[in-house]
Backbone as a ProteinNet text record, in pm:
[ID]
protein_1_A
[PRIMARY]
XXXXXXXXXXXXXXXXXXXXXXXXXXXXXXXXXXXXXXXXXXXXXXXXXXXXXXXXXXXXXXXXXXXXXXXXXXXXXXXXXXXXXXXXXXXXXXXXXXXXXXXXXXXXXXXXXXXXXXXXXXXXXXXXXXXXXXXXXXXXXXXXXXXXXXXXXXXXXXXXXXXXXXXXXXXXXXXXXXXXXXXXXXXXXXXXXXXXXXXXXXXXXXXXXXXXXXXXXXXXXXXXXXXXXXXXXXXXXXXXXXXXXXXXXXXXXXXXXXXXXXXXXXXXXXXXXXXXXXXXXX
[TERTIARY]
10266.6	10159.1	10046.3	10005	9904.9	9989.7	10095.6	10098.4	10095.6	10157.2	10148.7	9955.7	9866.5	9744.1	9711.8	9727	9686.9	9773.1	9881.9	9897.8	9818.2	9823.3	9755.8	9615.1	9556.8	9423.3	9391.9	9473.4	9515.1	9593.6	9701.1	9773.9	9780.7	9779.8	9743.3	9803.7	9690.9	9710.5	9843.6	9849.7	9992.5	10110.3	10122.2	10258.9	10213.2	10137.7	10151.3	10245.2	10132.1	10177.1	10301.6	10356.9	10520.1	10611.6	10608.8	10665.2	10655.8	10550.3	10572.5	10640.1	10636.5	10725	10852.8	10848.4	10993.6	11075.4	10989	11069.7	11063.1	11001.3	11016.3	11121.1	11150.4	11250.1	11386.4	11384.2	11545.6	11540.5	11441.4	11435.8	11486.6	11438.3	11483.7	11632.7	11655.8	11849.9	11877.8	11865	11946.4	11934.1	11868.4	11823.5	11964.6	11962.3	12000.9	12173.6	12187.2	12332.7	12400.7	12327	12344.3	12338.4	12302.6	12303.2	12434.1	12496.6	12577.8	12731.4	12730.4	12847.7	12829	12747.3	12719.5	12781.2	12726.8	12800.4	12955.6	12972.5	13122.3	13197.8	13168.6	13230.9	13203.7	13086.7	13094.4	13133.6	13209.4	13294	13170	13241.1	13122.2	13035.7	12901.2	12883.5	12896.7	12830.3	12800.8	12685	12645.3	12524.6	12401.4	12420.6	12323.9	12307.4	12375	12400.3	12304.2	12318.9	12288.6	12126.1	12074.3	11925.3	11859.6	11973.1	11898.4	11845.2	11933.7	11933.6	11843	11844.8	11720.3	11570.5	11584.7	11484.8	11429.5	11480.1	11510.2	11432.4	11530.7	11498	11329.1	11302.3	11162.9	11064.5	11072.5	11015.2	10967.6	11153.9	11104.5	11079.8	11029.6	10956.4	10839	10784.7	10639.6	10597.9	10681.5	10608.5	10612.2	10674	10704.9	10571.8	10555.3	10461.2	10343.8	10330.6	10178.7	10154.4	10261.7	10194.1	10150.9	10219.7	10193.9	10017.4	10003.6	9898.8	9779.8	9839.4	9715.2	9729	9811.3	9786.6	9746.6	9811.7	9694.6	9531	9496	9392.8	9313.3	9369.4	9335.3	9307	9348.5	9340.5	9247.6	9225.3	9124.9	8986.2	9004.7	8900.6	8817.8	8923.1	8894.5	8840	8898.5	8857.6	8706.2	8699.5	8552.4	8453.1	8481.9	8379.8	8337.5	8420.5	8411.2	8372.2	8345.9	8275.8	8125.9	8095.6	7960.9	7899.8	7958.7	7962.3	7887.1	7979.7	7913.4	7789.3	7830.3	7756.7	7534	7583.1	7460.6	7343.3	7478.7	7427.6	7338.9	7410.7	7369.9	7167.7	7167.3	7011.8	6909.3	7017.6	6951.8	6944.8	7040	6971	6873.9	6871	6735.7	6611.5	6654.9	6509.1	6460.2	6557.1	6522.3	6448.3	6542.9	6467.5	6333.4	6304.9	6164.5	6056.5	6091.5	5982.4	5963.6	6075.5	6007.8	5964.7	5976.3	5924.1	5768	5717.9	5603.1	5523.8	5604.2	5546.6	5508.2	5575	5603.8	5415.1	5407	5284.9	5184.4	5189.9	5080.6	5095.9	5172.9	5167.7	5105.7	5028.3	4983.6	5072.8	4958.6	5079.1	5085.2	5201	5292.9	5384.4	5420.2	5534.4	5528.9	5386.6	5432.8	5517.9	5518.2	5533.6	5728.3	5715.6	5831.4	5909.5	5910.1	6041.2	6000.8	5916.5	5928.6	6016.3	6029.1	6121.5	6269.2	6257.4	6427	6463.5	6352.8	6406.9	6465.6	6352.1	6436.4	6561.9	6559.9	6679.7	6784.4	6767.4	6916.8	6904.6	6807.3	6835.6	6951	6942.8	7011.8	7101.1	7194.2	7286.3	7370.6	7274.2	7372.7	7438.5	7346.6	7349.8	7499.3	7493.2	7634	7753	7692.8	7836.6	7852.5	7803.9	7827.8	7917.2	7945.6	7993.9	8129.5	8175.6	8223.6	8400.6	8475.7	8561.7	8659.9	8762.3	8798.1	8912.1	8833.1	8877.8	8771.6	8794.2	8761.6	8553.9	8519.2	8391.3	8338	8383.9	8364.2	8313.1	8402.3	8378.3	8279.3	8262	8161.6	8002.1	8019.7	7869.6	7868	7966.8	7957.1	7887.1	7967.1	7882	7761.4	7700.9	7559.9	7504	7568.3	7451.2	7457.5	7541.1	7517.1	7443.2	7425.9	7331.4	7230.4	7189.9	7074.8	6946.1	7061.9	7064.9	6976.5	7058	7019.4	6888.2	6880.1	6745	6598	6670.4	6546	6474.1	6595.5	6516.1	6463.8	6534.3	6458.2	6326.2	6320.2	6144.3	6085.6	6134	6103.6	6012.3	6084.5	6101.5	5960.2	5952.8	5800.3	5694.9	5725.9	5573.2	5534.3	5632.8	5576.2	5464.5	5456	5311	5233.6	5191.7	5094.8	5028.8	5189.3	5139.7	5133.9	5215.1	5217	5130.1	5014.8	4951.3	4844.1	4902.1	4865.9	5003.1	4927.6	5069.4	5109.4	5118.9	5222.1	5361.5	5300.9	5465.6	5542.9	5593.7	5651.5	5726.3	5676.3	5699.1	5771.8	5711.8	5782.5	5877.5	5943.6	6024.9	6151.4	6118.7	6223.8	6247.5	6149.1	6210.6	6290.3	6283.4	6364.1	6520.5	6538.4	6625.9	6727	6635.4	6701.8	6807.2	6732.6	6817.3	6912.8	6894	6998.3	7113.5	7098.6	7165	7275.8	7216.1	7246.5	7378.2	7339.7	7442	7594.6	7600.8	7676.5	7729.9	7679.1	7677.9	7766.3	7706.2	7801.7	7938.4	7932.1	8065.6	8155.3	8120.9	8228.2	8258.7	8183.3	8217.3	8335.4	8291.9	8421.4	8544.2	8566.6	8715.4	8721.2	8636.7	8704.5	8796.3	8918.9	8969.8	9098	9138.6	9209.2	9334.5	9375.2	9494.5	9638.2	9713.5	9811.6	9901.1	9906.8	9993.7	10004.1	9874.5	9879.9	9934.7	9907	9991.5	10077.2	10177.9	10299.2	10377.5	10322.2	10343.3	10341.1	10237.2	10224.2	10340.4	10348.2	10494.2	10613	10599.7	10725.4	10775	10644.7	10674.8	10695.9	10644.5	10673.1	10728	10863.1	10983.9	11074.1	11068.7	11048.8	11066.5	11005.7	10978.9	10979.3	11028.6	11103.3	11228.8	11273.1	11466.6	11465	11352	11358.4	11398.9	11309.4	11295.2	11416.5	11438.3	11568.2	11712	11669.5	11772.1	11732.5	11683.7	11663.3	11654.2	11562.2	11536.2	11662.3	11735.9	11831.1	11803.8	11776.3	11713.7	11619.9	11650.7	11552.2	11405.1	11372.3	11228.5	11148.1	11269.1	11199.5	11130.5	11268.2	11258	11163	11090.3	10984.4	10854.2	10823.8	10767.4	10723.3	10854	10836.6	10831	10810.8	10840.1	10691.6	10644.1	10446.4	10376	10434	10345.2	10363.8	10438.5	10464.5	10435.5	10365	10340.1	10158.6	10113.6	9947.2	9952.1	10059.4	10014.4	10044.4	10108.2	10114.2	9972.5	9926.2	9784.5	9647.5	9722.6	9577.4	9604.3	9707.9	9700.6	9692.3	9708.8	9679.6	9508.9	9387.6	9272	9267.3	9329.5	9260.5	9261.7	9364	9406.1	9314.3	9271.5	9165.9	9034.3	9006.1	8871	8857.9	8952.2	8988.5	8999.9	8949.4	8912.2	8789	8714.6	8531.5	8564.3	8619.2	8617.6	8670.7	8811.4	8935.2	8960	8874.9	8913.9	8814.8	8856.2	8780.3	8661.8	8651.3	8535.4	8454.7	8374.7	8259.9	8125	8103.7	7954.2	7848.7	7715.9	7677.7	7606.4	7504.5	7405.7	7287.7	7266.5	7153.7	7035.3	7037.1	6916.7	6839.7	6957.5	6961	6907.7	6933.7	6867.7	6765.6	6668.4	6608.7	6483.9	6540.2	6463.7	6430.6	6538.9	6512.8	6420.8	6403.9	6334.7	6198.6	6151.1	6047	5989.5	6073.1	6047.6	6029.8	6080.1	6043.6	5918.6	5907.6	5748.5	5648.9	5675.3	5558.2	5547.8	5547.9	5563.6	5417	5405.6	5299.5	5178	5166.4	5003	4997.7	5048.4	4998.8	4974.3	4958.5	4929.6	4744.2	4720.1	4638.3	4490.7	4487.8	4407.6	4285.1	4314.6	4179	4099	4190.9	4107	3966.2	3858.6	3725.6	3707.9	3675.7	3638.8	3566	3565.7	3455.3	3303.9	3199.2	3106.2	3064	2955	2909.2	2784.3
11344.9	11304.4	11232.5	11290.7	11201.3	11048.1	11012.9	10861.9	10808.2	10891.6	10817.8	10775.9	10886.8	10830.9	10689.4	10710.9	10627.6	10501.7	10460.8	10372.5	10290.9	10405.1	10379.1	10328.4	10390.7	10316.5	10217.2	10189.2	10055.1	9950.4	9967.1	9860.5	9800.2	9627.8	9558.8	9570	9530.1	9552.5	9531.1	9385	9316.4	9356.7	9454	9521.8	9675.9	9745.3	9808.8	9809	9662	9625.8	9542.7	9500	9496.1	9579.9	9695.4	9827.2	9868.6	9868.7	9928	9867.2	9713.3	9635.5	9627.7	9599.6	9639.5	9771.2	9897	10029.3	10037.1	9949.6	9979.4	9895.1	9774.7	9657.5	9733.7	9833.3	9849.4	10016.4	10118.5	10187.2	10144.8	10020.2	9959.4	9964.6	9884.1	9872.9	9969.9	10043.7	10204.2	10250.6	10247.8	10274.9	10207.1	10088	9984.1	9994.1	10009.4	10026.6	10133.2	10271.7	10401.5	10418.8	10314.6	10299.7	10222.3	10169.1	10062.4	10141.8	10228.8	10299.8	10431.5	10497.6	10561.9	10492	10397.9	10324.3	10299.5	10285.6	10254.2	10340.4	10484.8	10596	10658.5	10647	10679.9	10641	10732.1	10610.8	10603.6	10511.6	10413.5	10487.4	10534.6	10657	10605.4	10678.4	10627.9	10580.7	10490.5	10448.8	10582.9	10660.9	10759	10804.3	10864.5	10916.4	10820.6	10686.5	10573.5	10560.4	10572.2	10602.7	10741.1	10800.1	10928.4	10930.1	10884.2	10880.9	10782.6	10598.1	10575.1	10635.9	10677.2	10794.8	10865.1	10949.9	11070.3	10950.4	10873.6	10730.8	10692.5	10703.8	10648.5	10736.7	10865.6	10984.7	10983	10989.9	11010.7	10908.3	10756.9	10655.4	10713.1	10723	10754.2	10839.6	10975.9	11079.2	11060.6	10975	10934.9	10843.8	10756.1	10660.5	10710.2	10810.1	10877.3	10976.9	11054.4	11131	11031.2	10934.9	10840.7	10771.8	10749.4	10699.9	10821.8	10951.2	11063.6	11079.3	11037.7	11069.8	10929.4	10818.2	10704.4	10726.3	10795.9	10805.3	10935.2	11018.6	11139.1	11099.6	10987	10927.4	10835	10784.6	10672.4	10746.1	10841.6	10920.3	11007.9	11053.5	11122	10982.4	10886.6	10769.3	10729.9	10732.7	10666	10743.4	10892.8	11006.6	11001.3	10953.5	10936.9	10835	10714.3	10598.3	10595.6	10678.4	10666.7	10749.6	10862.1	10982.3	10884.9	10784.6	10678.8	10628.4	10543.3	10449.9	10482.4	10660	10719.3	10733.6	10742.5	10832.9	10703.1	10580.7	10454.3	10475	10482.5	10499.3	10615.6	10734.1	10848.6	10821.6	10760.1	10747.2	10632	10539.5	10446.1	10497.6	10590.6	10697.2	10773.6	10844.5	10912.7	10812.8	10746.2	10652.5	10552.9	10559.1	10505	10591.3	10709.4	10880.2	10827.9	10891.6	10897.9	10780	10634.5	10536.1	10572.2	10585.4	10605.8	10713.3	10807.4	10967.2	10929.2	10794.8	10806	10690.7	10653.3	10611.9	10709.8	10805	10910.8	10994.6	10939	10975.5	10895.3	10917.2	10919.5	10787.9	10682.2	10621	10717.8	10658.8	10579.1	10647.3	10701	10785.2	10701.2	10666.9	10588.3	10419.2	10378.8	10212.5	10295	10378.6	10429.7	10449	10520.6	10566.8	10485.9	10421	10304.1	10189.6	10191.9	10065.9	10093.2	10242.2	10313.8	10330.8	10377	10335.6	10189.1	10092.1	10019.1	9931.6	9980.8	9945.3	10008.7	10105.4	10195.8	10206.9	10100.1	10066.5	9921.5	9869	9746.9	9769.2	9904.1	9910.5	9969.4	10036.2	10131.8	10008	9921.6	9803	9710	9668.1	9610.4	9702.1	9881.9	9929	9971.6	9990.5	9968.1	9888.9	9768.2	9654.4	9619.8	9642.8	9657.8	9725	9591.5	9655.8	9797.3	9881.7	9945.8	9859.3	9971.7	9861	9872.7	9807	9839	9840	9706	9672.9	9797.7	9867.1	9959.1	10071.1	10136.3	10246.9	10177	10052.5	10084.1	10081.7	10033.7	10051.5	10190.6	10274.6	10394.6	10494.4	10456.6	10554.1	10496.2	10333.8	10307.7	10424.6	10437.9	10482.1	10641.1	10655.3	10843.1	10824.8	10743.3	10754.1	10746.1	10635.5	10566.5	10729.6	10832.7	10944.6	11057.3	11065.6	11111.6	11054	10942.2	10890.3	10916	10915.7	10944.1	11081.4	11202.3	11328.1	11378.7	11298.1	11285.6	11233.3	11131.3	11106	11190.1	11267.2	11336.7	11516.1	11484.2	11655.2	11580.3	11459.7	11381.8	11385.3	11385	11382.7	11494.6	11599.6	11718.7	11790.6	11802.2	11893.2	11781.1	11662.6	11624.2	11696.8	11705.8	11694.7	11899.3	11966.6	12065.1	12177.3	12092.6	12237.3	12188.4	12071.7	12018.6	12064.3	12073.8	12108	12016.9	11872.8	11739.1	11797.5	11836.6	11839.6	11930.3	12008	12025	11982	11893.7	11797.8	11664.8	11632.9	11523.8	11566.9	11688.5	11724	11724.3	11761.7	11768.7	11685.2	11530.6	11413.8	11388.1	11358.2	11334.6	11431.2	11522.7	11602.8	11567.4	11518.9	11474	11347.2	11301.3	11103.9	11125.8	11267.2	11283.8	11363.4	11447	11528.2	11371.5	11306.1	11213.1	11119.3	11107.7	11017.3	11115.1	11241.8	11341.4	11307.2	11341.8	11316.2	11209.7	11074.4	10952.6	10948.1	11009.9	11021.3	11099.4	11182.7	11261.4	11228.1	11149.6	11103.5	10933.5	10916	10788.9	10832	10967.1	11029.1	11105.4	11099.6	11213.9	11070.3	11110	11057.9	11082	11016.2	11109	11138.3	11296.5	11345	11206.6	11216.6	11200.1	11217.1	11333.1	11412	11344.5	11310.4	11256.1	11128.6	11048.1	10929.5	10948.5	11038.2	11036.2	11048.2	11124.8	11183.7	11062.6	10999.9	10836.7	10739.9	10726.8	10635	10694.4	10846.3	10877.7	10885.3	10918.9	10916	10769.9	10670.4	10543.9	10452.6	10497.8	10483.6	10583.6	10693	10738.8	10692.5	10645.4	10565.2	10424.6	10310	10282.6	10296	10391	10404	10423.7	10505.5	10506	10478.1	10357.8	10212.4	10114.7	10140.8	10044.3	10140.8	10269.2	10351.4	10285.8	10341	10342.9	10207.8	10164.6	9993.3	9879.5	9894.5	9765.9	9644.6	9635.6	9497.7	9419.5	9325	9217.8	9233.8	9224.3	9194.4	9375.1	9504.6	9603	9601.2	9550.8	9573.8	9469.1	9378.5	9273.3	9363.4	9406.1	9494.8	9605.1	9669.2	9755.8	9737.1	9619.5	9586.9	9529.5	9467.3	9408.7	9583.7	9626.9	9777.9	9860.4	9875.9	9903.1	9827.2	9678.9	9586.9	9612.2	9700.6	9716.3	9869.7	9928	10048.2	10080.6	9947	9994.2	9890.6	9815.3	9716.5	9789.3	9900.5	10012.2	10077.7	10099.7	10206.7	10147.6	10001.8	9957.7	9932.8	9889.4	9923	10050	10156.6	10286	10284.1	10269.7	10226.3	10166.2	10072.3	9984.1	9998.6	10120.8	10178.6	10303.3	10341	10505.1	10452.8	10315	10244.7	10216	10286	10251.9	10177.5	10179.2	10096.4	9960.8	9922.4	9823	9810.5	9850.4	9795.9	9688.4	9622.7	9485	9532.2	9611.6	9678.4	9835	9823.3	9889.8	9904.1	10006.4	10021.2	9986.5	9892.6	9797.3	9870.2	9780.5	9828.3	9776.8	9733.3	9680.7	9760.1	9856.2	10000.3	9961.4	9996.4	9940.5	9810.6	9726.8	9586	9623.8	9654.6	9630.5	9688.5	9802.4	9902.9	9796	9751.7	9642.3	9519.4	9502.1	9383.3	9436.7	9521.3	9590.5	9641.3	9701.8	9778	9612	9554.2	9442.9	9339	9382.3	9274.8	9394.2	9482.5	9588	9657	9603.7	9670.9	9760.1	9859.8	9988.4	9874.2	9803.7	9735.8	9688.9	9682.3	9672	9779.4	9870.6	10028.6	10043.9	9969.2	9992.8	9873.2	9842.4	9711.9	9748	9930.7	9973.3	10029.8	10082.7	10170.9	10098.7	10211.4	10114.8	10203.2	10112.9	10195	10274.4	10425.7	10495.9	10462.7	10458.5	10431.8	10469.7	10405.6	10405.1	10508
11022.4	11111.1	11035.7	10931.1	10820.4	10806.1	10804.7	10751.1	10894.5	10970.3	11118.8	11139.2	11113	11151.2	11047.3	10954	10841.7	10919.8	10959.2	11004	11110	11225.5	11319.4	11307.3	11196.4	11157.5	11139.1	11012	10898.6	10992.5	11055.7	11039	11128.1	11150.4	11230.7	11397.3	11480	11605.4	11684.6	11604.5	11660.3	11640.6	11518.6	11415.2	11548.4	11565.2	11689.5	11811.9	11813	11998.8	11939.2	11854.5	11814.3	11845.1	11771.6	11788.3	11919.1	12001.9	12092.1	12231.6	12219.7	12278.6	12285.1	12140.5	12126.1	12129.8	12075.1	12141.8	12304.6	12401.8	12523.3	12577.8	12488.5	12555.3	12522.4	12411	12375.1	12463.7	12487.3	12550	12715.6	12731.5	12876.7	12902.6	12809.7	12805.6	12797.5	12753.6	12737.3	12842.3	12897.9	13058	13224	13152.4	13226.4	13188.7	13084.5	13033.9	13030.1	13060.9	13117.4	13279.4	13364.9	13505.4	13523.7	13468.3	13470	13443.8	13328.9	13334.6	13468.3	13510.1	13586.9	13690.5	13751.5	13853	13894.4	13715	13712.4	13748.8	13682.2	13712.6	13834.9	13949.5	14054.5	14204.5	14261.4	14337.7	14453.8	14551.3	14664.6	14738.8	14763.7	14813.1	15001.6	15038.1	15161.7	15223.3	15360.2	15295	15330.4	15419.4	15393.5	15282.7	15174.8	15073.8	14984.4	14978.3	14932	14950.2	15078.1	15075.7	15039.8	15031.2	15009.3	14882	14759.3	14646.6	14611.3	14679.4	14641.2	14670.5	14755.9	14797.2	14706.5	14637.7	14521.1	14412.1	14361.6	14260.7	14274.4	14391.8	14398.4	14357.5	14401.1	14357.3	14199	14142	14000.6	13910.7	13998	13926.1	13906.8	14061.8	14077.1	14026.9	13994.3	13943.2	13761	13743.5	13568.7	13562.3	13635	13597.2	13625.2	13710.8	13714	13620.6	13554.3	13470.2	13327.3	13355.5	13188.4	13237.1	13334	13385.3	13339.7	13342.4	13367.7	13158.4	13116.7	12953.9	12911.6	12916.7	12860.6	12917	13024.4	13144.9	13014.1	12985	12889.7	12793.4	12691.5	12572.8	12540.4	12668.4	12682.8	12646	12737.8	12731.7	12640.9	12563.3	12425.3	12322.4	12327	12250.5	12273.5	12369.7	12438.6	12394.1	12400.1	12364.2	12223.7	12142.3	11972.3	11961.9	12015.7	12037.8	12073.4	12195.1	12245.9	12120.8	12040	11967.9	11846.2	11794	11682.3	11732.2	11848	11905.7	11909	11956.4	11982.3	11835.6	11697.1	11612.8	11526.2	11559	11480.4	11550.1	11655.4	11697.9	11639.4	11638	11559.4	11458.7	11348.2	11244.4	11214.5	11312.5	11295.3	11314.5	11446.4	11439.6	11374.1	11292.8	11136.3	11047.5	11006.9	10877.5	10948.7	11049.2	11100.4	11057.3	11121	11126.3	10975	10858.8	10741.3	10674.4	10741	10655.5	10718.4	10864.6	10867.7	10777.3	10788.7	10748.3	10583.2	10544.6	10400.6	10374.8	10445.8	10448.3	10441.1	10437	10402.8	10300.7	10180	10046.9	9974.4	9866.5	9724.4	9671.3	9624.2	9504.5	9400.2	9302.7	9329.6	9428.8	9517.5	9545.6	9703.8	9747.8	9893.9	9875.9	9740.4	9735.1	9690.8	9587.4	9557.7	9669.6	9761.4	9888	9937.6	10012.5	10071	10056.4	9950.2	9862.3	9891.7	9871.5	9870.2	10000.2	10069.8	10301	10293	10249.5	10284.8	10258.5	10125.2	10053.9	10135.2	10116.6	10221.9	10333	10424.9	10526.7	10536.2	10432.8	10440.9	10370.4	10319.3	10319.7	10401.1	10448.8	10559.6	10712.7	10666.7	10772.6	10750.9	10600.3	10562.7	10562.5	10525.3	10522.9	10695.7	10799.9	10930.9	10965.6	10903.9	10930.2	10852.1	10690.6	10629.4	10658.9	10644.4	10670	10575.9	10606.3	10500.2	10385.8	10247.5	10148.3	10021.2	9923.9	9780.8	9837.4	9865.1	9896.5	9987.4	10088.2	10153.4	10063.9	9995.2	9905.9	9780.7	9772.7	9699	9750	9887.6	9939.3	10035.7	9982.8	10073.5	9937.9	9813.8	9665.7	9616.3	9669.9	9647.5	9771	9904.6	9987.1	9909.7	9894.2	9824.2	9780.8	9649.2	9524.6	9577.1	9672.7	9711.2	9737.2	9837.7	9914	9805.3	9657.3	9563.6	9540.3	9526.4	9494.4	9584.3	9720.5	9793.8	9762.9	9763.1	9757.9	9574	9509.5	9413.5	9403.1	9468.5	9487.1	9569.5	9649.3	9734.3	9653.8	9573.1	9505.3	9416.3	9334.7	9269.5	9350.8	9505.4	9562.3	9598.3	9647.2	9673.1	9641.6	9516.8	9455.2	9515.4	9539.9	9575	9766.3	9824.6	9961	10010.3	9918.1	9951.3	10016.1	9949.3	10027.3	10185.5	10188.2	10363.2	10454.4	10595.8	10661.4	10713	10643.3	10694.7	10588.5	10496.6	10412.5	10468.3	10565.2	10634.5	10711.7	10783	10885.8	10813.2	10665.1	10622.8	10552.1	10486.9	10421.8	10536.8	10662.3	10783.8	10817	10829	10862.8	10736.8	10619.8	10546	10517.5	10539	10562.3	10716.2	10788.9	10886.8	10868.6	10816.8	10743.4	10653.6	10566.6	10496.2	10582.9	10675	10762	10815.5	10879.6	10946.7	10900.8	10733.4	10651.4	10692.2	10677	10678.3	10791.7	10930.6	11088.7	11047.9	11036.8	11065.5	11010.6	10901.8	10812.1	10877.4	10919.5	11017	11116.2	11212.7	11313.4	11282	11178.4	11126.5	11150.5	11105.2	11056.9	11143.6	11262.3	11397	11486.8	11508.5	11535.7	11647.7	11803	11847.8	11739.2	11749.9	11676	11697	11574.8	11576.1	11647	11700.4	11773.3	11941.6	11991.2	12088.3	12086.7	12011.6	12001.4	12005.9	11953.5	11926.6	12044.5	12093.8	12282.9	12355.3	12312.1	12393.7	12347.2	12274	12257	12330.5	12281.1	12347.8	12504.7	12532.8	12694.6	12746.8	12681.4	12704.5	12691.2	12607.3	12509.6	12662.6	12686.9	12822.9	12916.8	12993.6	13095.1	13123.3	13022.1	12975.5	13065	12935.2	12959.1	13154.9	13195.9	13357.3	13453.8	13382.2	13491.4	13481.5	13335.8	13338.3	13376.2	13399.6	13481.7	13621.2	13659.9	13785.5	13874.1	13810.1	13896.3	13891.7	13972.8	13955.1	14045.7	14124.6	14174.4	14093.8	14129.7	13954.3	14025.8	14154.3	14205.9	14119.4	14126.1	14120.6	13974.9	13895.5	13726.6	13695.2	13747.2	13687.5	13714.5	13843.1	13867.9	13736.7	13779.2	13598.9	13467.5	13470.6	13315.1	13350.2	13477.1	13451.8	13448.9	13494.7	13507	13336.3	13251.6	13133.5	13048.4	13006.6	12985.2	12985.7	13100.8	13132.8	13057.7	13102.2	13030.4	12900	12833.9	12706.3	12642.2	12707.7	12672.6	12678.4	12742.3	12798.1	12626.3	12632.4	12469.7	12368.5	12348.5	12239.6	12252.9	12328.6	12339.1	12342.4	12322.8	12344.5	12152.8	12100.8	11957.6	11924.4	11946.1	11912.4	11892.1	11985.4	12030.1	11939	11887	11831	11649.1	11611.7	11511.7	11473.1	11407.3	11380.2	11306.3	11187.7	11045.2	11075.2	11128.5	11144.6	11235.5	11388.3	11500	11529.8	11662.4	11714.1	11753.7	11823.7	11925.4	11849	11775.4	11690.5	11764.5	11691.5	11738.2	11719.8	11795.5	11774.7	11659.7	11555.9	11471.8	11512.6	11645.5	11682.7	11631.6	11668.5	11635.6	11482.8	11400.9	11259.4	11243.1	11252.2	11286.8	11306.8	11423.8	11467.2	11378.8	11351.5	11173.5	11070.7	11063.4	10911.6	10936.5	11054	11059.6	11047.6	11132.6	11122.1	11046.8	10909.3	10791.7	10721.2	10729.3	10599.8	10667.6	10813.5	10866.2	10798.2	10748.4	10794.3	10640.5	10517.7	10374.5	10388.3	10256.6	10313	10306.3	10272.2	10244.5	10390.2	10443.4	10597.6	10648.5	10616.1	10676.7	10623.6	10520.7	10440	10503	10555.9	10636.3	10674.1	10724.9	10852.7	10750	10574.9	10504.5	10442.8	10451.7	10411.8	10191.7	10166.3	10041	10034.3	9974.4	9932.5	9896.8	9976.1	9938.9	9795.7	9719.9	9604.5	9571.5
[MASK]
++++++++++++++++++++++++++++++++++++++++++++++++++++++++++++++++++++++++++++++++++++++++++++++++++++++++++++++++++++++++++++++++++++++++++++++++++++++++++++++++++++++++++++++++++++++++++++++++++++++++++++++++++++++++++++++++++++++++++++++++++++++++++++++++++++++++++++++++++++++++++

């Protein structure tokens, strides 16, 4: 099941929706070439007999194609949830690293020009590795953001004695704990991923159903029919595939949030915070 996900991750959309075309076109025939000796060997029925059975036949289309409908319908769904799941966290952590770039304005030089520098530095990486596909360049702007991570609460642990005995350092030790909480958050939510296992179920039932249709459907108007309806529901699972991809799929989660941080953090360096202060009289 591990190389099956690792595939499913990694490997291109089209080598997918290959495989799965093609296990449904040869699943078809088997279908179709198992109706065919059946036939041979059964002698002429009658024609009641004859509707009864397509009768029966229709049943266990419909009830095959609706339960595949209610598990791509299940899958979709689990996909989407790990999506909005990213989608949400890209804002939380813009809202983290905002709090402490402000909060960080109410330290002492050197320690406010210091993390200031380091927000926004590792705001603009977290921005390229958002984006970054997987791959050598990936992992290395995933061990700058660690370090970067190290670096912050290391400056963090330098300003302390200054702010400690006000009760903002509280409040700013938690926003920063939060941004680091957060790096964690996103990382896990990369590698939550629907199980293997369900995929596997999904091919098969559709490898499945399939052989069905090409049992069952012998009129050419029915089998075009079934082959446009297996054709949508296997296009539904390759976007569910697609979607169930943060790193290597088409459709990611925007970094607008992020953006919108960096622009702001670099209009706004601390000496613009510093404008209203009047000097100590003499």
């Amino acid at each position: 099941m591990e190389a099956l996900g690792r595939w499913l991750t990694y490997a291109p959309l089209w080598q997918i929706g290959l495989f799965l075309f093609g296990g449904m076109l040869v699943a078809g025939l088997i279908g179709a070439w198992l109706r065919k000796r059946a036939i041979a060997r059964k002698p002429v029925a009658a024609d009641g007999e004859q509707g009864d059975e397509s009768s029966q036949e229709g049943y266990v289309v419909s009830a095959v194609m609706g339960l595949l409908a209610l598990l791509v319908g299940f899958t979709f769904s689990m996909a989407i949830d790990r999506f909005d799941t990213r989608r949400t966290q890209v804002l939380e952590e813009a809202n983290a690293i905002g709090t402490t770039y402000l909060r960080t304005q109410l330290l002492d030089e050197p320690h406010r020009a210091r993390i200031s520098k380091l927000l926004v530095d590792y705001t603009d990486n977290r921005i390229v590795l958002g984006k970054a596909e997987p791959g050598a360049e990936q992992r290395r702007l995933l061990a700058k953001s660690d370090a970067m991570i190290t670096d912050l609460w290391t400056a963090t642990v330098a300003a302390f004695p200054t702010i400690k005995s006000y009760d903002f350092s509280s409040s700013y030790i938690e926003s920063m704990n939060n941004l680091i909480d957060m790096d964690a958050s996103r990382k896990t939510a990369r590698f939550a991923h629907v199980p293997p296992t369900v995929f596997t179920m999904l091919f098969f039932y559709q490898f499945m159903t399939a052989g069905v249709l090409g049992y069952v459907l012998i009129r050419k108007r029915g089998r075009h029919a079934g082959v446009l309806l297996l054709l949508l529901f296997a296009l539904s699972l390759l976007l569910v595939i697609d979607i169930d991809r943060p790193a290597s799929g088409s459709i990611r989660e925007s970094q607008w949030p992020m953006e919108q941080l960096q622009a702001s953090m670099h209009a706004t360096p601390p000496s613009t915070f510093d404008r209203w202060n009047t000097p100590a009289p003499h």
